[in-house]
C-alpha positions as semicolon CSV with decimal commas, in nm:
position;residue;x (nm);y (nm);z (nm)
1;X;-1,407;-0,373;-4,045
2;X;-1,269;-0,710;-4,046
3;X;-1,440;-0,848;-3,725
4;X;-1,809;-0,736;-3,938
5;X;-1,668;-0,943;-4,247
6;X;-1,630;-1,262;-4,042
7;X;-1,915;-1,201;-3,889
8;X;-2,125;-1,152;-4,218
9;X;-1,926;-1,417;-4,400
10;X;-1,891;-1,713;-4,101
11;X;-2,028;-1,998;-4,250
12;X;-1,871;-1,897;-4,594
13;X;-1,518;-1,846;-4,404
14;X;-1,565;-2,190;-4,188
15;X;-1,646;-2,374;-4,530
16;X;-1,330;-2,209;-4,673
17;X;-1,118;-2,286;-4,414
18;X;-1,172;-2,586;-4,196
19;X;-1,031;-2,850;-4,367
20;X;-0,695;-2,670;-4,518
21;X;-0,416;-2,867;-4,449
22;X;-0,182;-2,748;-4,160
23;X;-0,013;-3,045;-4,046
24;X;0,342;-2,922;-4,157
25;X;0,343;-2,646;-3,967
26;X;0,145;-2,752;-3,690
27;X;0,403;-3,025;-3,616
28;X;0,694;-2,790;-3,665
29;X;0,483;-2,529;-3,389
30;X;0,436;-2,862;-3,199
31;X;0,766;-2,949;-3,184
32;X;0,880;-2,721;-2,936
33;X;0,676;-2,769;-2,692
34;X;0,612;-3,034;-2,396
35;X;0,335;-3,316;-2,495
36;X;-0,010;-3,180;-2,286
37;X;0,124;-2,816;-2,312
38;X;-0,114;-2,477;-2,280
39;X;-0,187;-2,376;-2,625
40;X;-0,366;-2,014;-2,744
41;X;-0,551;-2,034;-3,076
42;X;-0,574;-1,629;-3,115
43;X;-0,802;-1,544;-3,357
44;X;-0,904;-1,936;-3,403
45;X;-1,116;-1,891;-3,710
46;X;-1,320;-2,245;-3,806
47;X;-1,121;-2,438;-3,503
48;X;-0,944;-2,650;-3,740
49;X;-0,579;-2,582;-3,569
50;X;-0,775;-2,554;-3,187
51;X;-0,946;-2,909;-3,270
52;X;-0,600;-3,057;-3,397
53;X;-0,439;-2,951;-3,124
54;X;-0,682;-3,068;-2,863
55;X;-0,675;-3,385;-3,080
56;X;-0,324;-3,435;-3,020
57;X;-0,364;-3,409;-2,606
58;X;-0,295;-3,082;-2,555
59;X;-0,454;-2,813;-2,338
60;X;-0,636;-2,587;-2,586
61;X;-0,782;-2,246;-2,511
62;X;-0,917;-2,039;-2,838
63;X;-1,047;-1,712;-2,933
64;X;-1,212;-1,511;-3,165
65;X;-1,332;-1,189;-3,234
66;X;-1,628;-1,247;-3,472
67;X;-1,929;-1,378;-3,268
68;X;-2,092;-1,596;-3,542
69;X;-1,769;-1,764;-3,642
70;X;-1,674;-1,816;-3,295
71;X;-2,010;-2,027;-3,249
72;X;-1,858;-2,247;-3,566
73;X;-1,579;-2,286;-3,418
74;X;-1,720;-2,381;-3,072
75;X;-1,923;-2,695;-3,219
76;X;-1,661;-2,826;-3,433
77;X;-1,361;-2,770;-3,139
78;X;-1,643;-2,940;-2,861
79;X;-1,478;-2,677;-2,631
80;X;-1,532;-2,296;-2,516
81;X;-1,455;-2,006;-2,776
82;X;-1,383;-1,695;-2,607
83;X;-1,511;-1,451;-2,813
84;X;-1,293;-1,125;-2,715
85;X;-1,028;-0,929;-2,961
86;X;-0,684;-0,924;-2,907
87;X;-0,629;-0,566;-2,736
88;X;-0,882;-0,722;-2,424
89;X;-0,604;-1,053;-2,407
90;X;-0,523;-1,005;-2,044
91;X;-0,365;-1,325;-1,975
92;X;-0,015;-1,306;-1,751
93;X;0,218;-1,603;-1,835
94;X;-0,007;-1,913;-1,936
95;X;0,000;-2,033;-2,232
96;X;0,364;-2,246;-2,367
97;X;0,259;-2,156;-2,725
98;X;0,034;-1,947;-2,909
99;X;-0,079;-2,007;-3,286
100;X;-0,184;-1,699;-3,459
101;X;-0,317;-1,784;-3,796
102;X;-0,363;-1,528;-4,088
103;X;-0,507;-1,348;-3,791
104;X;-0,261;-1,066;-3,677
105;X;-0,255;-0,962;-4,033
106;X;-0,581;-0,790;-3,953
107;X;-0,410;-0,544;-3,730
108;X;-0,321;-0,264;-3,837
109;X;0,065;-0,213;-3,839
110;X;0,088;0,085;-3,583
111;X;-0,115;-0,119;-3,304
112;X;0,099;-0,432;-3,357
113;X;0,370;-0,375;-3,119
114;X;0,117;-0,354;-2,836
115;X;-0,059;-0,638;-2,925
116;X;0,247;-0,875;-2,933
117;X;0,334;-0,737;-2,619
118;X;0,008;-0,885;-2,458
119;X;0,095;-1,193;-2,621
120;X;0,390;-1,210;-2,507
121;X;0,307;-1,116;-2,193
122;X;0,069;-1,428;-2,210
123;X;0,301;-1,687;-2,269
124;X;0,542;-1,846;-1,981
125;X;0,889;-1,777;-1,980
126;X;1,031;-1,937;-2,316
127;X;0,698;-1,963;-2,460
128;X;0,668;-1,993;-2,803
129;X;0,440;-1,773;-3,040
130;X;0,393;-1,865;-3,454
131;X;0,204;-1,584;-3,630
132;X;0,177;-1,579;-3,993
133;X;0,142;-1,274;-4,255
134;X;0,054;-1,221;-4,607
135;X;0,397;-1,136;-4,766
136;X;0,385;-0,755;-4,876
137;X;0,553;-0,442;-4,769
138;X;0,184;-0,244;-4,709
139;X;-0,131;-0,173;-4,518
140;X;-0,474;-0,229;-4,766
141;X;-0,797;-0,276;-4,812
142;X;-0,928;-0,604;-5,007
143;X;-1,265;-0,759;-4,971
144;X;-1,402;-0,521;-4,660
145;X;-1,105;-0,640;-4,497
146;X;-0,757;-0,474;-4,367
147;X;-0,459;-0,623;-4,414
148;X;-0,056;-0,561;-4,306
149;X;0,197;-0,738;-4,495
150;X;0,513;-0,822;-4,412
151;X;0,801;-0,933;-4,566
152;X;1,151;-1,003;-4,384
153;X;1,262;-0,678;-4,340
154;X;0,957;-0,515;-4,248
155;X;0,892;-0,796;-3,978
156;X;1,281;-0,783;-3,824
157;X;1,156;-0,369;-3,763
158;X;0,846;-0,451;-3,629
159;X;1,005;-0,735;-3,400
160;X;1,304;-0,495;-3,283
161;X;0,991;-0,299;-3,137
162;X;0,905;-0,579;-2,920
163;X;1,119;-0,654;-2,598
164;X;1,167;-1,019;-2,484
165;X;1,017;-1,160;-2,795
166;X;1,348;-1,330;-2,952
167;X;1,291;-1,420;-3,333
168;X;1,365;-1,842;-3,342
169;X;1,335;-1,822;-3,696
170;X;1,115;-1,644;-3,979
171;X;1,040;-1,813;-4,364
172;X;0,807;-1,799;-4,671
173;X;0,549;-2,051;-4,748
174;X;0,311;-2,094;-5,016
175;X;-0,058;-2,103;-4,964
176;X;-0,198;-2,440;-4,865
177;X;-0,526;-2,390;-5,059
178;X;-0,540;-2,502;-5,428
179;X;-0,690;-2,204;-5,501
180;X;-0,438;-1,966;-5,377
181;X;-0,109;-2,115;-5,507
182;X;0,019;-1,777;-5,554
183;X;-0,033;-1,670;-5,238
184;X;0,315;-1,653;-5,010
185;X;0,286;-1,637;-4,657
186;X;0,548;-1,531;-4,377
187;X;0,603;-1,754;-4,115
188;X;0,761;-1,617;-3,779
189;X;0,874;-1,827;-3,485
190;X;0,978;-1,651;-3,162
191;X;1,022;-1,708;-2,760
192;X;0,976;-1,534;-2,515
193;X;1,276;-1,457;-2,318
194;X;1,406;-1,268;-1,999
């Protein structure tokens, strides 16, 4: 369902979304990581975070699930999209960080622990993965899209379901487009450990 709306919606999504400002928590993501490091864009959207990233010198791979977006994304990145979903990430220890973007929140909550095993599973030994959620304590339905929210409790059960993925920390943030003010978003940082 919410692969067909990006894919029906790309150039209205890319428009939307490519030049919201992410610098504060890019740098934070950044931060903890080695200059040059391997960096996963799951679900990369309009490339906007892939392309700053690559910007800044670091080794970028990206993915998306919505063919038509991923295409977007591909000219305004200059580099490869994988277009693939997150259940086929197969990827064994290579990336140091992964960004995932208001793009887990499309998954529904019962198939979550999975996939941040294979993310985790992707990143080298005290990786780091940032994922961000609409704050909420539900599963819905808005726009032909699906949704999980999370606030702080919900996401400390979800994460306790999830071996060697240790929480660094978890916070709220408001929405960085104009239009969206009352939007809060949760912000999780964790590593991977032994």
């Amino acid at each position: 369902m919410s692969i067909s709306f990006y894919e029906d919606n790309a150039d209205w999504f890319f428009q939307r979304t490519v030049n919201v400002d992410m610098g504060a928590t890019q740098r934070r993501f950044l931060s903890l990581l080695e200059p040059g490091a391997a960096v996963l864009d799951a679900g990369c959207g309009s490339g906007r975070d892939a392309r700053a990233f690559r910007d800044l010198g670091f080794e970028v791979t990206a993915m998306e699930a919505a063919p038509s977006l991923a295409a977007l994304a591909q000219a305004h990145i200059g580099l490869p999209v994988e277009v693939m979903t997150f259940d086929q990430i197969a990827w064994q220890d290579r990336f140091d960080g992964i960004w995932a973007c208001a793009s887990l929140l499309h998954v529904p909550a019962n198939d979550l622990p999975a996939i941040l095993g294979k993310l985790r599973d992707a990143l080298v030994h005290d990786g780091i993965l940032w994922a961000s959620f609409k704050v909420g304590t539900k599963e819905r339905i808005e726009a032909h899209r699906h949704f999980t929210d999370f606030d702080e409790t919900r996401m400390t059960t979800l994460l306790a379901k999830v071996s060697g993925l240790g929480l660094i920390e978890m916070y709220e943030t408001a929405d960085s487009r104009d239009d969206f003010s009352n939007q809060r978003w949760l912000n999780i940082f964790c590593r991977k450990t032994a």
